[in-house]
VOROVO-259584 format. One record per residue: residue number from 1; residue in three letters; y, x, z of N, C-alpha, C in turn. Coordinates in steps of 0.02 Angstrom, whole numbers, plus 50000, padded with zeros to 5 digits. Last residue first. Layout:
- i/aa/n.v/n.u/n.w/ca.v/ca.u/ca.w/c.v/c.u/c.w
- NUM/ALA/Y/X/Z/Y/X/Z/Y/X/Z .
...
***
This chain:
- i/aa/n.v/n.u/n.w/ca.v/ca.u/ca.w/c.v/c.u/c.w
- 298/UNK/55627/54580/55556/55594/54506/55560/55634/54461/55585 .
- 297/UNK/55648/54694/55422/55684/54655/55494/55633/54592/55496 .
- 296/UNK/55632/54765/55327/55583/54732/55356/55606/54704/55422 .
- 295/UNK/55757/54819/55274/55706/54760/55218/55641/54744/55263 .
- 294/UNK/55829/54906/55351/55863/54855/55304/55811/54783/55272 .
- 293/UNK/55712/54988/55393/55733/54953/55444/55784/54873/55397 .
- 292/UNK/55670/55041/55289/55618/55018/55323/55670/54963/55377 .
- 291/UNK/55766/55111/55253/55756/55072/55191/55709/55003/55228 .
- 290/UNK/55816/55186/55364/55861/55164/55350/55823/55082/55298 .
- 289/UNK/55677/55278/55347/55689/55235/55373/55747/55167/55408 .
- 288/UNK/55690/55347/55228/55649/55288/55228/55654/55232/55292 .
- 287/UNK/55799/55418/55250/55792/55384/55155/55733/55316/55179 .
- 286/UNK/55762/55522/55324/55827/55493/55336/55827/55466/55275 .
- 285/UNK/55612/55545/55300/55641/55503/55330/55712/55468/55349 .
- 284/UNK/55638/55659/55201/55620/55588/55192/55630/55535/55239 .
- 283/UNK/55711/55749/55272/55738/55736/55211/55730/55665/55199 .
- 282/UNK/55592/55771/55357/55651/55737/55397/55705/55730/55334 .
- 281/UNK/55505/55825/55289/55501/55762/55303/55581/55738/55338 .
- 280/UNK/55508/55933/55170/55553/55909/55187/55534/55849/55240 .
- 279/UNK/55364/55975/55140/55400/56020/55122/55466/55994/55178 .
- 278/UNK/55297/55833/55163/55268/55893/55185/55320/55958/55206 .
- 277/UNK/55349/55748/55089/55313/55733/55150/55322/55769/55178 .
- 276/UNK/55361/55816/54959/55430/55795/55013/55401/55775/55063 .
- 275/UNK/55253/55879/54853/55238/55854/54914/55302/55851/54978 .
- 274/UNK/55315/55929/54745/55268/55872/54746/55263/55838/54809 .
- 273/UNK/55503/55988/54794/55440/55982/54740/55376/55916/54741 .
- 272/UNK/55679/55994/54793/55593/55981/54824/55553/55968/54773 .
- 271/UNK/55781/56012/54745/55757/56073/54763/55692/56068/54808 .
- 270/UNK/55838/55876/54800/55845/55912/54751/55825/55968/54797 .
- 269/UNK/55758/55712/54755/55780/55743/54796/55784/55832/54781 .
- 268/UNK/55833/55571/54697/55795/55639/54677/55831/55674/54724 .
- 267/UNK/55797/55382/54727/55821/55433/54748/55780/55510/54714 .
- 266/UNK/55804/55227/54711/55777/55285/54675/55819/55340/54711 .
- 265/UNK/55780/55049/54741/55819/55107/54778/55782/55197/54764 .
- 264/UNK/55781/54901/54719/55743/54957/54700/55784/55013/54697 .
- 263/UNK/55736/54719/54752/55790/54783/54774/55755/54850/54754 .
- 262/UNK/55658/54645/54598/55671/54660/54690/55726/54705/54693 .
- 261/UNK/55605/54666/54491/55643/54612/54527/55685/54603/54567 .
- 260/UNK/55574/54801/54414/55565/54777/54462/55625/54722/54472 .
- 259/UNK/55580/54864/54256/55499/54842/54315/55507/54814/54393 .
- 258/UNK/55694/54915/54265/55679/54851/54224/55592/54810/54243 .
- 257/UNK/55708/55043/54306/55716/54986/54337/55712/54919/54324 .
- 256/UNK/55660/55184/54258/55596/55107/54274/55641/55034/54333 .
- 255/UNK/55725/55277/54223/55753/55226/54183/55692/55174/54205 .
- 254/UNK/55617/55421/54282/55690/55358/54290/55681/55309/54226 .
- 253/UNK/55492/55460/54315/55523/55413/54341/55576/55369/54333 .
- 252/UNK/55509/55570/54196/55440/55521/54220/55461/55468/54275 .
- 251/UNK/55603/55657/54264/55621/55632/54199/55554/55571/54186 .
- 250/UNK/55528/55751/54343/55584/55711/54363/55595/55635/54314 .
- 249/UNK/55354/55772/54316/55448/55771/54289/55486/55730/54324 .
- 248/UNK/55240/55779/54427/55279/55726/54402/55346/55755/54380 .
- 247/UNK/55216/55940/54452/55168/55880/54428/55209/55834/54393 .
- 246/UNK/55335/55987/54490/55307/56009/54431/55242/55980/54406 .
- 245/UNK/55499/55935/54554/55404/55934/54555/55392/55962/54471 .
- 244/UNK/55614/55970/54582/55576/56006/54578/55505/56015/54566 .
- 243/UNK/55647/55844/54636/55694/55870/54591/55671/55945/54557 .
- 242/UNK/55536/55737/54695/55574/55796/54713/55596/55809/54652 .
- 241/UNK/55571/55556/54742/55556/55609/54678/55595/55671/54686 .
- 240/UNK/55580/55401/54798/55566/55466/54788/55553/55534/54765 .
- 239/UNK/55596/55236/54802/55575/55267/54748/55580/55342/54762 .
- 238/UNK/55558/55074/54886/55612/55162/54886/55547/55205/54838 .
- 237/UNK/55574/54900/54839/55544/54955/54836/55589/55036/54835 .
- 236/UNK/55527/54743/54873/55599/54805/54870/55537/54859/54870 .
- 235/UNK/55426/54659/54756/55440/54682/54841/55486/54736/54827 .
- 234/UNK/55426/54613/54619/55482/54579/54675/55493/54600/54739 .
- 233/UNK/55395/54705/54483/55373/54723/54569/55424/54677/54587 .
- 232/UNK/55357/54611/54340/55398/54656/54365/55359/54645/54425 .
- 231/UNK/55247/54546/54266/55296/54563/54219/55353/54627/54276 .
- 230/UNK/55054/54571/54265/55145/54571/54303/55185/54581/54248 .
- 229/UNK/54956/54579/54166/54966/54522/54153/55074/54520/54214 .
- 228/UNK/54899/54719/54256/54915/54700/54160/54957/54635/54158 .
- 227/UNK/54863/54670/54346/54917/54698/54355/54957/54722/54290 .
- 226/UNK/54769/54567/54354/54831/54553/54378/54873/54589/54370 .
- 225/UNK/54666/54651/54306/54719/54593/54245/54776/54571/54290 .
- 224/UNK/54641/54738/54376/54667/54737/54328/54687/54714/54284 .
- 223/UNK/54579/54621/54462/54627/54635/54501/54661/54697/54441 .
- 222/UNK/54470/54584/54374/54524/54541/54397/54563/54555/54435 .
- 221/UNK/54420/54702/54379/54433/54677/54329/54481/54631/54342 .
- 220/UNK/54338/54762/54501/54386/54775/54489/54422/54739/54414 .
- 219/UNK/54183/54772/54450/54200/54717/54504/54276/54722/54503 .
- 218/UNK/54156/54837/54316/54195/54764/54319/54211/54732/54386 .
- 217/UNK/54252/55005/54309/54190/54964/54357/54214/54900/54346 .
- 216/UNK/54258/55084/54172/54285/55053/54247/54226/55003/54285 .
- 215/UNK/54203/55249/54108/54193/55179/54108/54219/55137/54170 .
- 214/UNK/54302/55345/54037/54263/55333/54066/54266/55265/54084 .
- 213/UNK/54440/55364/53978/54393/55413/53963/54329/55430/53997 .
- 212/UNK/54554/55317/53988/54493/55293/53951/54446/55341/53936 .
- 211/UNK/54623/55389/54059/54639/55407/53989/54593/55358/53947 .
- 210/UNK/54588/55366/54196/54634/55353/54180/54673/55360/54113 .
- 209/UNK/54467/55396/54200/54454/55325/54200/54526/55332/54165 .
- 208/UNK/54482/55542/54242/54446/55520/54157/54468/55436/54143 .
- 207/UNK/54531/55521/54380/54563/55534/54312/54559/55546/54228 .
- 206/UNK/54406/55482/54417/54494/55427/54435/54523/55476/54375 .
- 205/UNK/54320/55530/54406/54320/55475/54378/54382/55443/54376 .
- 204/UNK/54351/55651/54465/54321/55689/54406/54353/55600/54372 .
- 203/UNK/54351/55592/54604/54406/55637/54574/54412/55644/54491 .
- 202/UNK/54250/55535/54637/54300/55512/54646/54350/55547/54612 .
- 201/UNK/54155/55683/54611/54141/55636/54580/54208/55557/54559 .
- 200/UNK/54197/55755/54722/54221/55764/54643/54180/55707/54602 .
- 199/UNK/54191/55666/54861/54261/55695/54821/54263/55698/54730 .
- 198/UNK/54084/55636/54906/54091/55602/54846/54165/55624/54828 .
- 197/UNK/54064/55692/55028/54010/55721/54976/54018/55672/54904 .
- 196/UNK/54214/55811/55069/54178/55742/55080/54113/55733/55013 .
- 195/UNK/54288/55910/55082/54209/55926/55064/54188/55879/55062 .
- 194/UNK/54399/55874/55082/54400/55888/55004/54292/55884/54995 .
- 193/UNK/54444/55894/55188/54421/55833/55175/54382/55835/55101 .
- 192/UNK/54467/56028/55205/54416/56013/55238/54388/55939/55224 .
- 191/UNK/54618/56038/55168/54559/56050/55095/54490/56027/55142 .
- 190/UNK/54682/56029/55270/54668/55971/55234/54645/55985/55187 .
- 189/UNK/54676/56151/55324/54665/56083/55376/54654/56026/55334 .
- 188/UNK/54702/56250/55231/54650/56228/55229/54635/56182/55302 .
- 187/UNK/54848/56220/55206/54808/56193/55142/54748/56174/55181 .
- 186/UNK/54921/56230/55344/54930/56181/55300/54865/56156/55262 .
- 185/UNK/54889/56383/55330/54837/56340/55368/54862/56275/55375 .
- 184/UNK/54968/56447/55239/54893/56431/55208/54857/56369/55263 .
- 183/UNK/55095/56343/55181/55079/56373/55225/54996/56364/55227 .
- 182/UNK/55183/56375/55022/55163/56309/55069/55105/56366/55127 .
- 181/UNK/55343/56423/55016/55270/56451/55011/55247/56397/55056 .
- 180/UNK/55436/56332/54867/55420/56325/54940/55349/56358/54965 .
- 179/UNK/55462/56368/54748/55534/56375/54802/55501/56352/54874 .
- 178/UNK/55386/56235/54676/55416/56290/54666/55468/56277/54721 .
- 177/UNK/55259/56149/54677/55285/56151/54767/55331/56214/54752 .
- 176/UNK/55124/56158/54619/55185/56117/54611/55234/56087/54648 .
- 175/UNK/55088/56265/54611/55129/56272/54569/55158/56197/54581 .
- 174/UNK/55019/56256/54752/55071/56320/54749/55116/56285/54699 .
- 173/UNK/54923/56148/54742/54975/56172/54794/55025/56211/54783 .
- 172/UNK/54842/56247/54617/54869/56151/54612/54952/56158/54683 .
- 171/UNK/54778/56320/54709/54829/56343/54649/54886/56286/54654 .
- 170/UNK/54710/56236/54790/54776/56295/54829/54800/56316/54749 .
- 169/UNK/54620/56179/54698/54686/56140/54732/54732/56177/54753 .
- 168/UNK/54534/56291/54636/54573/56225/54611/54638/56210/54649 .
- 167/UNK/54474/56345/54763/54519/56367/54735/54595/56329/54687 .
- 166/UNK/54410/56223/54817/54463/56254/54858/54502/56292/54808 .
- 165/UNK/54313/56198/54705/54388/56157/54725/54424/56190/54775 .
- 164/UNK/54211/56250/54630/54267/56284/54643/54318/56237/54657 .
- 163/UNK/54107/56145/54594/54103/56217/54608/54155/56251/54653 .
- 162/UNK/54186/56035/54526/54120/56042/54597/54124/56097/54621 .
- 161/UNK/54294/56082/54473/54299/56035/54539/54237/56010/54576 .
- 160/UNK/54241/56168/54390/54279/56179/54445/54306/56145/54491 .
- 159/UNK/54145/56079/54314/54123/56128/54344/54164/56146/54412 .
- 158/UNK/54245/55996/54239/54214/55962/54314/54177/56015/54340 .
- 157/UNK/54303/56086/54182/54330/56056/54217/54299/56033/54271 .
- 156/UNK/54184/56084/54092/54220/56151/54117/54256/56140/54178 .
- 155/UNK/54184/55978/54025/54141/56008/54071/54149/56053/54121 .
- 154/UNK/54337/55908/54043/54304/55930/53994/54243/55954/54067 .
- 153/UNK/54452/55800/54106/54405/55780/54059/54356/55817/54020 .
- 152/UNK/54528/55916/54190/54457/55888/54206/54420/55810/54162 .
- 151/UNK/54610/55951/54096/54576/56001/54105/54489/55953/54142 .
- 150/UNK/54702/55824/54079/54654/55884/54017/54598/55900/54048 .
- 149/UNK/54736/55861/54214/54707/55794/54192/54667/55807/54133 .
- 148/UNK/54808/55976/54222/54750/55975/54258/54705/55916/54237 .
- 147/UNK/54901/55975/54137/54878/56000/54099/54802/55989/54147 .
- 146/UNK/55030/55873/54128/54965/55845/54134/54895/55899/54125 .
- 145/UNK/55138/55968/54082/55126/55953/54163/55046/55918/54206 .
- 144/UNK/55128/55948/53958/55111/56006/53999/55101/55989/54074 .
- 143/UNK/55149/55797/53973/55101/55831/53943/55090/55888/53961 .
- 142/UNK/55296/55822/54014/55245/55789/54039/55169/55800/54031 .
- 141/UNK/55338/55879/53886/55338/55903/53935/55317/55891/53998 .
- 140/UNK/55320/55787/53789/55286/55843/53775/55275/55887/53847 .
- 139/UNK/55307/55614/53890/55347/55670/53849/55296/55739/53836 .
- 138/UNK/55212/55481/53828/55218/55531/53879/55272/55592/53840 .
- 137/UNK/55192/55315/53845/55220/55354/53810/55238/55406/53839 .
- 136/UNK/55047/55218/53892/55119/55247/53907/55136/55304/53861 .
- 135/UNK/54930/55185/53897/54952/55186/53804/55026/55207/53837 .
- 134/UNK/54872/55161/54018/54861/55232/53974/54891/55232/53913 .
- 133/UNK/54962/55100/54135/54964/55090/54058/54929/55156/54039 .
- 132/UNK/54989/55071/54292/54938/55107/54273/54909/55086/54197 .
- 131/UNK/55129/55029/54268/55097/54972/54287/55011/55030/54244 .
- 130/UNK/55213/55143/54320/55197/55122/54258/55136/55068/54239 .
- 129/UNK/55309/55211/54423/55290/55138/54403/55270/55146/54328 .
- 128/UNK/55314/55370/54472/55369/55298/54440/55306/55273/54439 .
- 127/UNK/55289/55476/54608/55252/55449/54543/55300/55380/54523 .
- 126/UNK/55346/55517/54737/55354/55572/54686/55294/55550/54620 .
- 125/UNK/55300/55390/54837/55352/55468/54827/55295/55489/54770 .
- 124/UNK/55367/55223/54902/55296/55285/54806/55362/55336/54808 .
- 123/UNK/55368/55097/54990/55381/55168/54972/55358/55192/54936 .
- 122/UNK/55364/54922/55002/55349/54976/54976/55383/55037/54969 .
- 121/UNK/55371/54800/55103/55408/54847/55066/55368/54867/55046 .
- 120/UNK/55261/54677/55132/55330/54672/55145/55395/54708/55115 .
- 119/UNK/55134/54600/55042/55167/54679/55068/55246/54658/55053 .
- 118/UNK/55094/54483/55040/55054/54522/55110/55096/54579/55107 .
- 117/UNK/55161/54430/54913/55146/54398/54964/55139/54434/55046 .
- 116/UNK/55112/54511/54805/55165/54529/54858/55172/54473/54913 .
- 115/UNK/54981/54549/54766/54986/54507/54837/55053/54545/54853 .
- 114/UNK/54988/54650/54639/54946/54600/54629/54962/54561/54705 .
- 113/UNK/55110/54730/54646/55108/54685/54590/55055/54611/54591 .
- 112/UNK/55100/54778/54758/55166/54736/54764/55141/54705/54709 .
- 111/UNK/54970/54853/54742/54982/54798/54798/55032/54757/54799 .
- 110/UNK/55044/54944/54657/54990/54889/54638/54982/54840/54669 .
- 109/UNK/55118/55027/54727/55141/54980/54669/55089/54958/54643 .
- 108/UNK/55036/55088/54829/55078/55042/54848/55101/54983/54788 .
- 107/UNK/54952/55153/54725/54903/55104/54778/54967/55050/54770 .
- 106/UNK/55025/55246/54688/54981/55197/54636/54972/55157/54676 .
- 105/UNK/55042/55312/54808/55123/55264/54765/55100/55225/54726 .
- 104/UNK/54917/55369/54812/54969/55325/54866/55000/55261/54840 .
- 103/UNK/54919/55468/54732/54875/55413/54692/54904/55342/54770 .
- 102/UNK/55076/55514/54781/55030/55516/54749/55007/55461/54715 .
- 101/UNK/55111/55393/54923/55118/55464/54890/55050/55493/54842 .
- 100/UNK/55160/55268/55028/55116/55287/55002/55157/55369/54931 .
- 99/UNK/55188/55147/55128/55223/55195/55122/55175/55267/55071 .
- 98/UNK/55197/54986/55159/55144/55036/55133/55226/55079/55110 .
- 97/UNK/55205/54835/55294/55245/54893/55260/55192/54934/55215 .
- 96/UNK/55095/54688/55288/55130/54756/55305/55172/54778/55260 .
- 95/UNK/55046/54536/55342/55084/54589/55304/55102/54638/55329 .
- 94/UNK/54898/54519/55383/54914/54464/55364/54959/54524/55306 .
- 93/UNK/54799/54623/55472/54851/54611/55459/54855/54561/55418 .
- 92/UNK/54652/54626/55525/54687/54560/55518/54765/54558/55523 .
- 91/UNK/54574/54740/55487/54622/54727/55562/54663/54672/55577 .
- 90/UNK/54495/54711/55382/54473/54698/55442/54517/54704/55502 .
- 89/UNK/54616/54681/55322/54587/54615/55322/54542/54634/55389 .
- 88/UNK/54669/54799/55282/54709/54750/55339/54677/54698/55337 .
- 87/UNK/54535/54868/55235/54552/54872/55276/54606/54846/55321 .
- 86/UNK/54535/54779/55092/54497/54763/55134/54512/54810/55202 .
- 85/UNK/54672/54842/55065/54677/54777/55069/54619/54755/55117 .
- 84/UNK/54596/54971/55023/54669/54966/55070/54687/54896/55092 .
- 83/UNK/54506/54933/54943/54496/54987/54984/54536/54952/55026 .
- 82/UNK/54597/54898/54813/54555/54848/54830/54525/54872/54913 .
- 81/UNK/54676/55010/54797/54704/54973/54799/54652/54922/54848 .
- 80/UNK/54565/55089/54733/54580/55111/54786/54620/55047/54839 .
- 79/UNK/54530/55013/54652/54473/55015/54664/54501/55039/54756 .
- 78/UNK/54642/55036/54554/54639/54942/54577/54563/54947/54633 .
- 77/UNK/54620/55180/54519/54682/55156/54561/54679/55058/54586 .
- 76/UNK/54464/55233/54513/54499/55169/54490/54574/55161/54557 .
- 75/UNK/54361/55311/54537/54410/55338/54561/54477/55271/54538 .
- 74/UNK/54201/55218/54593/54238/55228/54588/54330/55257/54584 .
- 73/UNK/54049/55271/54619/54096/55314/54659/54147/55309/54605 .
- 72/UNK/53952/55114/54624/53996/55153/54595/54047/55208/54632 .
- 71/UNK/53822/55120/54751/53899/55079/54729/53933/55152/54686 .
- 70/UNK/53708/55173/54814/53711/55155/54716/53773/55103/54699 .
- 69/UNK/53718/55194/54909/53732/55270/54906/53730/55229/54817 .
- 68/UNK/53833/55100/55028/53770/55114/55008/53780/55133/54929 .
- 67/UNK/53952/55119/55106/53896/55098/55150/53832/55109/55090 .
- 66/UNK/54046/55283/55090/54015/55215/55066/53952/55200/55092 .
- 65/UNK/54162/55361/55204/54093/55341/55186/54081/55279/55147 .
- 64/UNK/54273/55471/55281/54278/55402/55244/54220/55400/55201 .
- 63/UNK/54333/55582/55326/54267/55555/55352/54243/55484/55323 .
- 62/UNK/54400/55657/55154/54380/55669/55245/54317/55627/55285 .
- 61/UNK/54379/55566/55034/54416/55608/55061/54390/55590/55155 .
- 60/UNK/54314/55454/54941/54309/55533/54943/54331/55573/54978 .
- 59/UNK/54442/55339/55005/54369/55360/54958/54371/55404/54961 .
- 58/UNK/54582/55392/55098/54552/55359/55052/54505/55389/55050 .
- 57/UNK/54601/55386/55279/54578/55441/55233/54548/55387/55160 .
- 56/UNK/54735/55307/55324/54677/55295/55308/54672/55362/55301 .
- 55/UNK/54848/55265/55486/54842/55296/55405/54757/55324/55392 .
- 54/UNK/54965/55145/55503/54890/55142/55499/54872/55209/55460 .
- 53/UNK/55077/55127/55632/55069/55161/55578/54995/55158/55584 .
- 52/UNK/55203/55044/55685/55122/55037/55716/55094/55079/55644 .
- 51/UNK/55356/55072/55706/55332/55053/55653/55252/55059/55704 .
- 50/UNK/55499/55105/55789/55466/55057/55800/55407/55021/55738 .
- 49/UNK/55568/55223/55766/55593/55180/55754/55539/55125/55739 .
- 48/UNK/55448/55299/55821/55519/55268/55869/55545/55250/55845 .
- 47/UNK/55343/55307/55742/55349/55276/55800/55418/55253/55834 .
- 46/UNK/55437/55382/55661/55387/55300/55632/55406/55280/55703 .
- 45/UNK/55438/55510/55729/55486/55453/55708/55484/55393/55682 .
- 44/UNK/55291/55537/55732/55351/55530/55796/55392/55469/55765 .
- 43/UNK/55269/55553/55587/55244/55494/55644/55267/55500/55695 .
- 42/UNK/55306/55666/55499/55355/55616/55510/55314/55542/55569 .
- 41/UNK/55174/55749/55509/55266/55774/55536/55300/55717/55533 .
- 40/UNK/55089/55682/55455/55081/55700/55506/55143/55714/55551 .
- 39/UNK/55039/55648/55338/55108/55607/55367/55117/55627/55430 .
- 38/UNK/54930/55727/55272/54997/55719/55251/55059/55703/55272 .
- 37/UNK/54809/55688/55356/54880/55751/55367/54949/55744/55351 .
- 36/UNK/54748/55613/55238/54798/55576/55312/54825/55620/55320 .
- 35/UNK/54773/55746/55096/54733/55700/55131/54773/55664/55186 .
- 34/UNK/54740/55809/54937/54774/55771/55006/54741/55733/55023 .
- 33/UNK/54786/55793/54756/54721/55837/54805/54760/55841/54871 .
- 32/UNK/54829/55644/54788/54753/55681/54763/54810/55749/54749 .
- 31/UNK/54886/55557/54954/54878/55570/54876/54816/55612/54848 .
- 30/UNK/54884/55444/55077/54904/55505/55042/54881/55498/54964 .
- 29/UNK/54967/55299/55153/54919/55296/55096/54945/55380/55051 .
- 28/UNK/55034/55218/55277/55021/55285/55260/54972/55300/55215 .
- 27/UNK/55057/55026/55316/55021/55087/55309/55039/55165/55270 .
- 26/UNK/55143/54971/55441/55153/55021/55397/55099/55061/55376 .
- 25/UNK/55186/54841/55552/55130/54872/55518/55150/54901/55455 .
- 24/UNK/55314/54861/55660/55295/54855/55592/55230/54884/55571 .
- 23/UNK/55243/54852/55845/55270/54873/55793/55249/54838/55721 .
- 22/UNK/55169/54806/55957/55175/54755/55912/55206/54756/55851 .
- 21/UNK/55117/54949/55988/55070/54880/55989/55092/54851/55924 .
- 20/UNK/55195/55093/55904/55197/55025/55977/55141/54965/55939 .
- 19/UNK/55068/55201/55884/55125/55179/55881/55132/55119/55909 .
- 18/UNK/54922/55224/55774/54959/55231/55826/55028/55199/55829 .
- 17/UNK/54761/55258/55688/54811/55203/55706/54844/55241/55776 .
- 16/UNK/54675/55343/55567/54698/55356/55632/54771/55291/55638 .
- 15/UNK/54521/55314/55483/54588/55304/55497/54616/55335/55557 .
- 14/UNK/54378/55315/55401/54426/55341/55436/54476/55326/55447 .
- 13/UNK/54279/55155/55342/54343/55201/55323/54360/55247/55387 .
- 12/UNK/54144/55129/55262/54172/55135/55343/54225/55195/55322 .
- 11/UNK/54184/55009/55129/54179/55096/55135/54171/55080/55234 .
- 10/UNK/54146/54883/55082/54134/54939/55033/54116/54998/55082 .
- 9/UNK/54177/54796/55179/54150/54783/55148/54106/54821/55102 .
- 8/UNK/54204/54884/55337/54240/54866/55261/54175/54840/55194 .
- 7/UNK/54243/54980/55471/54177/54949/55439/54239/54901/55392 .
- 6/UNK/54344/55105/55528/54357/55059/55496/54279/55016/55461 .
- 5/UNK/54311/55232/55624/54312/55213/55603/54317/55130/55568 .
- 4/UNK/54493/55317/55724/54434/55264/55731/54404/55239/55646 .
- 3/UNK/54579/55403/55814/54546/55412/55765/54495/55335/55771 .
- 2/UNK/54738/55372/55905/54673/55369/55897/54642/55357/55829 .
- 1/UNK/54880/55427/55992/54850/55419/55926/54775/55412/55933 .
***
């Protein structure tokens, strides 16, 4: 495995690349509050069933840098999206696999919407498809679940995600991971990214942006009309969802098969919570790479 940074139009990205030479290009795209770690337990088996795994540290997170200090510290899911694309451009992937989690699964189902062309599959654990709509229709109980998103549209909020994010997140960790004690030196190997010096700012904006509740950046505009303007995902896509998350309802994912074209393969996985990467990987992998091998044959 080797760490290397990424130069990018926008960011010098972190990454760590490994696995056979000529393997499936697969990128590994984590989530919020997370970091690359994330995929850490299941990369043996990438590897041997023959995948070349890329996995980034997104914006704000771990060693991942913007080249200059008056670019918007956009948190924009088409911002992240846009990130991930200019990094297979500088490795001159053409197409890959994306296997993504979290603000991840945003990434992946955006990439299928706006260049399915370049992405071969897609994976999104534990977030449905909602072509990033803030006028979506949310259950009451969703709504509770949203209560951290609330929470950091107010001052108060962003206090504790400057001030106080370790605490923030190891809560965040616990409640939405019921039935599993997540392991402290788990949290803090990957709260260390968290110190990156544009985290809460990336953080504070990606999820105000996401209520309208802050301003988007226009360089990103045309890659939000592409994804306003999709009518469905045509790249196959494995769908994920612990049966237990307490971020994402279960119930927030289903009935989205009318959003996709393609082959679209949903699975709940029961008695897992937010993070199945983590909690379960070998759960996940007997789901992904069956999905990986069926739909990316060359």
């Amino acid at each position: 495995m080797s760490f290397v940074v990424i130069d990018t139009p926008t960011l010098a990205i972190g990454c760590t690349i490994s696995g056979p030479d000529a393997g499936l290009p697969l990128m590994l795209l984590h989530g919020w509050p997370d970091d690359a770690l994330t995929w850490d337990a299941m990369l043996p088996a990438l590897h041997q069933a023959g995948c070349r795994t890329i996995v980034p540290f997104l914006r704000g997170h771990g060693p991942t840098r913007f080249h200059d200090g008056a670019t918007m510290r956009s948190g924009e899911i088409t911002a992240l999206t846009q990130d991930m694309f200019d990094l297979a451009d500088a490795l001159k992937l053409e197409r890959f696999a994306i296997v993504g989690h979290d603000w991840g699964a945003r990434i992946a189902y955006t990439a299928a919407c706006v260049a399915p062309e370049r992405v071969i599959a897609i994976a999104a654990l534990s977030v449905g498809w909602n072509r990033n709509d803030p006028s979506q229709p949310i259950s009451l109980h969703q709504s509770q679940n949203y209560w951290y998103q609330w929470l950091m549209a107010l001052d108060r909020g962003a206090d504790l995600v400057r001030n106080d994010r370790r605490s923030y997140t190891r809560y965040i960790w616990s409640i939405w991971n019921p039935g599993w004690d997540v392991p402290d030196d788990m949290f803090e190997a990957t709260a260390a990214s968290f110190d990156n010096p544009d985290w809460a700012d990336i953080t504070l904006h990606s999820y105000r942006v996401r209520w309208e509740l802050a301003a988007k950046n226009p360089v990103y505009a045309a890659l939000e009309k592409l994804v306003s303007d999709s009518s469905t995902i045509a790249v196959p896509t494995l769908m994920l969802q612990g049966a237990a998350d307490t971020c994402a309802d279960p119930a927030s994912s289903e009935g989205k098969e009318e959003l996709f074209s393609g082959r679209y393969d949903r699975h709940v996985l029961d008695g897992i919570g937010h993070f199945p990467q983590r909690q379960q990987p070998e759960l996940v992998l007997g789901l992904l790479l069956p999905f990986l091998q069926d739909t990316c044959r060359r």
